[in-house]
N, C-alpha and C positions, 0 to 999 in steps of 0.2 A: 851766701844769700841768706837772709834775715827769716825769722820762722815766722814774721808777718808776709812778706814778700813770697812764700811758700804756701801759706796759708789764702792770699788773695787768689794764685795760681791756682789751684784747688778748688778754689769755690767758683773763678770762669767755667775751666773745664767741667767742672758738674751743671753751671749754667747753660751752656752749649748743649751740653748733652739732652737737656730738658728739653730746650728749646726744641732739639734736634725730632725730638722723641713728640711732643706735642703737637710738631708740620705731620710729623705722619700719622699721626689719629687723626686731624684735619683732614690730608686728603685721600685717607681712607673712609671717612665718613662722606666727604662730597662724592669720592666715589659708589655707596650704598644708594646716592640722595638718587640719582636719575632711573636707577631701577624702582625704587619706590615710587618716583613718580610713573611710571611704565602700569606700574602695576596698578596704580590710583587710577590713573584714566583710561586703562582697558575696564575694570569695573564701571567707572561711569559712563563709559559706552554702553556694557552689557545691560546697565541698568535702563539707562534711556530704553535703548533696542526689545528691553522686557515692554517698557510700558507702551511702546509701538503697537506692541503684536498685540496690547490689552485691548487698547484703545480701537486697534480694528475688530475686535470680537464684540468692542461694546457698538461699533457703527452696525459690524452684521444683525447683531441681534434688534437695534432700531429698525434695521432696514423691512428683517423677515417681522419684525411687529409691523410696520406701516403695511406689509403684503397684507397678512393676517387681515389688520381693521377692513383694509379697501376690501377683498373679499366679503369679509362680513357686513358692510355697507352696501355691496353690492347686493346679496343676497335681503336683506330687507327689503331694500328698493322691488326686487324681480317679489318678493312676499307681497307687498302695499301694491302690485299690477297684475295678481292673478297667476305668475311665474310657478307655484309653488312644484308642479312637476318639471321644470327645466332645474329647478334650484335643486332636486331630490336626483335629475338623472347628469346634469350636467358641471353644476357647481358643487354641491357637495362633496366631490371628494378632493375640489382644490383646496376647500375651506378645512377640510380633515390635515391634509399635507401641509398648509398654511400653520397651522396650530400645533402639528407636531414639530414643525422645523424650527418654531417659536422656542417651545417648549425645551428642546434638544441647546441650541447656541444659546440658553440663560442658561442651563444646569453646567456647561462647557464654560461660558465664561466663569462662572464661581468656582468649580472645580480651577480651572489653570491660574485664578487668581492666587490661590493658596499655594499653587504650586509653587509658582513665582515667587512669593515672600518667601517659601524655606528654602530654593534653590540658591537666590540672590545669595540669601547668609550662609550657604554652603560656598558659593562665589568669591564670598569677601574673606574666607581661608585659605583662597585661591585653587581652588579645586571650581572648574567654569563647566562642565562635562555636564551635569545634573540639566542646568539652565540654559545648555546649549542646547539637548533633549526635548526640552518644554517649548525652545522656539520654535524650532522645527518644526512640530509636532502642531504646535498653533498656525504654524502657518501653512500646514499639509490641510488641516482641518478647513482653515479661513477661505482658503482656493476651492477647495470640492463643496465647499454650503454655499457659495457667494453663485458658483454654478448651478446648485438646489436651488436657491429663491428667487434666481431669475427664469429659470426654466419655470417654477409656478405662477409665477409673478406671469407668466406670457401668456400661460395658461388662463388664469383669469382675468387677462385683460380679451380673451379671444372670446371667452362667453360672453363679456361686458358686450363687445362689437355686437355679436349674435342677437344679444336682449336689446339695444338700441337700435338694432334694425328691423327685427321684427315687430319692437311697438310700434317705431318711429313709421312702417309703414301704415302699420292700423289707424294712429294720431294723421297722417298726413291724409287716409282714405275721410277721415273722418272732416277735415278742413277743408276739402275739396267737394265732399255732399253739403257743407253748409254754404258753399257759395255759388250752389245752383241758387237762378231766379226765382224758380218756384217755392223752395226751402226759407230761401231770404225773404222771398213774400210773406211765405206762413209764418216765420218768427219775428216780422212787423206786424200781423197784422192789427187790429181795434176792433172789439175787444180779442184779446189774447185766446192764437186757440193752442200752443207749442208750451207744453213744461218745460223738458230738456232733452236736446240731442244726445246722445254717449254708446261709449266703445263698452260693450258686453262681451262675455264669454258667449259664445255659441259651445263650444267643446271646451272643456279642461283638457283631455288627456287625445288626441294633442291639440296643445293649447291655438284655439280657431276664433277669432274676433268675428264682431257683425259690430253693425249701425242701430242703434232703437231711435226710431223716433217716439216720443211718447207726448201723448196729446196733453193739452190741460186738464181735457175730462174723458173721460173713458166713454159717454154718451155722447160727445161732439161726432157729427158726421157731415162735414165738409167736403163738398165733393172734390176739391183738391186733392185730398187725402189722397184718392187713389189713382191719383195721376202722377204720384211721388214715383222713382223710379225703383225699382225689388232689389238691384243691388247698384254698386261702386268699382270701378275697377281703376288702377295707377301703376306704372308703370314699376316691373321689377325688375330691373336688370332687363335681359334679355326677353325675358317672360312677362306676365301681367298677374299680380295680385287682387283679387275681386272680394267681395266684403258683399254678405247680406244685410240687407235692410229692413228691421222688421219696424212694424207701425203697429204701433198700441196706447 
């Protein structure tokens, strides 16, 4: 055999060998490839799943802010009607509850936002424990406040009912003495003897409506006047609510 022919032999079997040697870094690597990706897309679950549980802290905290406003609208309103002791025995300490619970799911969202960005990149060394904690934990929190602010939430919608029933009957006493005959007479009459009908305090504490009739003049004396009737009464339920009348 020729020391070419020896030589070409030589350099197959080192070709072979290469080859040989190069399949198997191939599908040792393609074997790595599907754990990596295992490992890539448990992260960008964990990560979605982080921004989930954010996302519901940022709905809670809108939610307990929308409680908050409606309460404190509420309470102006019952302010602008003379309310001011329902608002002091009855709403006030929804509107306290409202505002801390506000107050408490902001400080909680920022807190667990932070969390979240150092856990995550504690996540992406593959160590998921830290971030599995912070979910948890967000969403222990997210269940027991979503039960706070609708328990207040019902709360102050039950004073709302309370204050629209008890004006509503006062406004309704008050629609129904304007539409006696005699009433309707006096505030047509030529020339004018009626300023303005309206719903007064008789009492603040507890808060008690009446009827004013109040004349144009304080010197007008119409013998109608005193044929006006002293009070109102409209049905209340079961019961009858009555309203004084005073003429001045």
């Amino acid at each position: 055999m020729s020391m070419i022919t020896l030589l070409l032999s030589a350099c197959l079997l080192c070709l072979s060998a290469a080859n040989a040697v190069a399949s198997s870094d191939e599908i040792f690597a393609q074997s790595l490839q599907p754990a990596g990706m295992v490992a890539d897309n448990r992260y960008k679950l964990t990560e979605k799943k982080a921004a989930q549980a954010l996302d519901l802290l940022k709905i809670l905290r809108d939610y307990s802010n929308d409680v908050k406003k409606g309460a404190v609208s509420l309470g102006d309103a019952m302010h602008d009607t003379y309310y001011e002791d329902w608002i002091n025995t009855k709403l006030l300490p929804f509107i306290s509850e409202a505002d801390s619970a506000y107050e408490l799911v902001n400080k909680t969202y920022s807190l667990e936002k932070d969390h979240v960005n150092l856990d995550l990149k504690t996540a992406k060394g593959g160590d998921y424990a830290p971030i599995e904690r912070t979910m948890a934990r967000m969403a222990a929190f997210g269940k027991s406040f979503e039960a706070r602010v609708k328990a207040n939430e019902a709360n102050v919608e039950g004073v709302r009912k309370q204050y629209e029933y008890h004006y509503g009957l006062a406004k309704t006493a008050l629609a129904q003495f304007q539409k006696l005959p005699l009433v309707k007479e006096l505030l047509s009459a030529k020339p004018p003897l009626v300023k303005e009908i309206v719903l007064a305090t008789a009492s603040m504490r507890p808060l008690v409506w009446r009827l004013e009739f109040i004349k144009l003049s304080a010197d007008y004396n119409d013998p109608r006047y005193a044929q006006l009737p002293k009070s109102i009464s409209i049905p209340d339920g079961a019961e009858t609510a009555t309203y004084q009348v005073l003429i001045r």
